[in-house]
N, C-alpha and C positions, 0 to 999 in steps of 0.2 A: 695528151694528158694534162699541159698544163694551160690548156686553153680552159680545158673541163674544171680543171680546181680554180681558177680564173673565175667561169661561168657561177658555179657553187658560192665563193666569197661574195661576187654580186649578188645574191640571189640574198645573201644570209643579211648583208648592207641593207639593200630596198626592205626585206621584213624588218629589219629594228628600227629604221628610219619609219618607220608606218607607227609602228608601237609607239614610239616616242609621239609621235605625234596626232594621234587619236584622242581624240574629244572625251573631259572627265563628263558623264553625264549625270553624277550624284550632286545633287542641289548644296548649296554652300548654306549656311548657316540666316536663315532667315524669319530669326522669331527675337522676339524679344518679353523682357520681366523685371517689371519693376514692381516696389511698393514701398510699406514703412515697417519701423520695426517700434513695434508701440508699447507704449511703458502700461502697465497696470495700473499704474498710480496716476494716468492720464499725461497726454501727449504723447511726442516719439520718446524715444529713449536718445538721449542724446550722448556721442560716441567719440572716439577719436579715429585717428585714421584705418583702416583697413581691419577693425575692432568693434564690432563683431563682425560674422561675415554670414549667410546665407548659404549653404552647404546644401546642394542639388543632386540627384544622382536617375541618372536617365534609364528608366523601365529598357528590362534588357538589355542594358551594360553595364559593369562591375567598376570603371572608375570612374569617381564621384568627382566634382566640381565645386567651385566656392564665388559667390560673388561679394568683394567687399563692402562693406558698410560705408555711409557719407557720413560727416560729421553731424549731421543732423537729423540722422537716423532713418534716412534712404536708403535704398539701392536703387541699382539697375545695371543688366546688361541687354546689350543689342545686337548679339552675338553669339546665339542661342538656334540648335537644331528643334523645328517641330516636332512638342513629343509628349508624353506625360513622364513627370518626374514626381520620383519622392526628393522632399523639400524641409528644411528646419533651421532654423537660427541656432548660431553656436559659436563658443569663445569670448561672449561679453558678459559683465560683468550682470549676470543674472540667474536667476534661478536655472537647473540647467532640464533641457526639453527631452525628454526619449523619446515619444513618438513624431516621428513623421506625418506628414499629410501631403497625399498626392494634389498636384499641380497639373493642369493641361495648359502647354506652353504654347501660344499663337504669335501672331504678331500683334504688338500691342497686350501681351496679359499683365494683370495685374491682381497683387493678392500681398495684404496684411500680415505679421504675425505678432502677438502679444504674449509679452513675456515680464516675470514681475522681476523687478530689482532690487541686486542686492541692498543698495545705499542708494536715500532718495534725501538729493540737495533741498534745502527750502529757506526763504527767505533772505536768499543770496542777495546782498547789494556790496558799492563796492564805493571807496571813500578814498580821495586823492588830498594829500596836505602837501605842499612843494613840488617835494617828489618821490614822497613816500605814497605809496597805495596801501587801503587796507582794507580787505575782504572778511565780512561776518557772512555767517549762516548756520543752519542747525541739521542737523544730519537725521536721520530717522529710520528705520529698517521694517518693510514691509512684513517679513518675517523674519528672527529673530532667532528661534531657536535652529541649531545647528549653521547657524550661516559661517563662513572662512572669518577669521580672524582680518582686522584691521590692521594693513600693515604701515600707512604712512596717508599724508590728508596735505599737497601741496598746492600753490599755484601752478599755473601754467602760463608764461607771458611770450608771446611774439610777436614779430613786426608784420605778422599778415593774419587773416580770419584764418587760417589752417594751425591752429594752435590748441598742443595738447601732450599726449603721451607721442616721444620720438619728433614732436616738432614744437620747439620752444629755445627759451633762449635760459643755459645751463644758469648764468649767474643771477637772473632773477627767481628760476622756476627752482629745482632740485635744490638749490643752498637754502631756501627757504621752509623745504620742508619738514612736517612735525613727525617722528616717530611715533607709534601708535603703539604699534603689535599685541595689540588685547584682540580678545572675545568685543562683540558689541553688549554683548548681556554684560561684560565687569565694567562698562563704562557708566559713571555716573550721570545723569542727566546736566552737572556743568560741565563735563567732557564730551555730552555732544552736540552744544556752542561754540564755533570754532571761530577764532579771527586768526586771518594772517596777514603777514606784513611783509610788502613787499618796497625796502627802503632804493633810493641811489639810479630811480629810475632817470631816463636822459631828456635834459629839459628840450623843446621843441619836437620832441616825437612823439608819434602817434602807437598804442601799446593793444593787442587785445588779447584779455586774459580770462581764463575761468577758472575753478578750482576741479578738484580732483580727487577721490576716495580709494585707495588701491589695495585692495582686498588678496588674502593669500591663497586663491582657489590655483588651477591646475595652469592659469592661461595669466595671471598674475595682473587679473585687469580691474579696473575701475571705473568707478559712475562718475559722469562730469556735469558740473553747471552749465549756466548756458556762458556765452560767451560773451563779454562785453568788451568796447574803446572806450581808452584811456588817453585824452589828446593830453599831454605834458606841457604847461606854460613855459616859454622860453624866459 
């Protein structure tokens, strides 16, 4: 008898050691999707980190995916199942999209989407005295009526081109910012002329900063300038 139960436990060993080790034969992830996410107002939309994002959902499966945005208004991922996917930008600080549009995912796809914004930067330039900086421009709204209230209009300064919302440096960016919180319709035409002023910068560094419009929708995001360096004279 206990040869036989002996025999039985081998027998149950060699089958799971087989299982274990049986070949996955379902292909691994080999497509990829990239593109831009383009302003109506012309160019990308330009973003901060992981802001907006690209929100994919693969025909015949129920959970949905997200690729993040680059700060200059890219994506891509290269780690993507061949498929066709419905596809939509969402979470940046823009008009917002309801319909989808299907995607067929290959390797190597690529595919636009354009979308209008809420607040569109213009005439941004940017003016260095010692070690004060100071940023003018004028702010503008593609559309207007019903758009989220304006909740705040800051710099953003850091010591690398990764600079924005969640990466910046607190004492020059956030203390400097202007409280808004109107309507863009009660703002007066000199209210949307903005200079700001970023004093106490540090002499022999190199700075790059853009500005920032941050609107009170669901995702509390905003439009940014582009970005420019600020070399600081020692």
């Amino acid at each position: 008898m206990k040869k036989l139960i002996s025999k039985l436990l081998l027998g149950v060993a060699i089958l799971a050691s087989s299982a274990c080790t049986k070949t996955d034969n379902y292909d691994g992830p080999n497509a990829s999707f990239q593109g831009n996410i383009l302003s109506s107002e012309g160019g990308n939309l330009l973003t901060s980190g992981g802001s907006p994002q690209i929100w994919l959902q693969q025909i015949g499966w129920t959970t949905p995916q997200t690729i993040p945005c680059k700060f200059d208004g890219t994506f891509e991922d290269t780690k993507l199942f061949k498929s066709n996917y419905k596809a939509v930008p969402t979470g940046g600080a823009f008009w917002p999209i309801t319909d989808t549009v299907i995607v067929k995912i290959d390797q190597g796809s690529k595919h636009d989407f354009t979308v209008t914004p809420y607040i569109v930067i213009k005439n941004f330039t940017s003016t260095l005295s010692g070690t004060t900086l100071t940023l003018k421009f004028n702010i503008t709204a593609p559309i207007a009526a019903g758009l989220p209230n304006i909740k705040d209009i800051q710099p953003y300064v850091n010591t690398t081109k990764l600079v924005g919302a969640g990466a910046s440096i607190r004492d020059f960016s956030d203390v400097n910012a202007i409280a808004i919180n109107k309507a863009y319709t009660d703002l007066s035409d000199a209210d949307k002329s903005i200079t700001l002023t970023i004093p106490n910068l540090i002499p022999g560094r190199t700075f790059f900063v853009r500005a920032g419009v941050r609107l009170s929708d669901s995702f509390n995001s905003s439009n940014f300038s582009e970005i420019v360096q600020v070399d600081v004279p020692k």
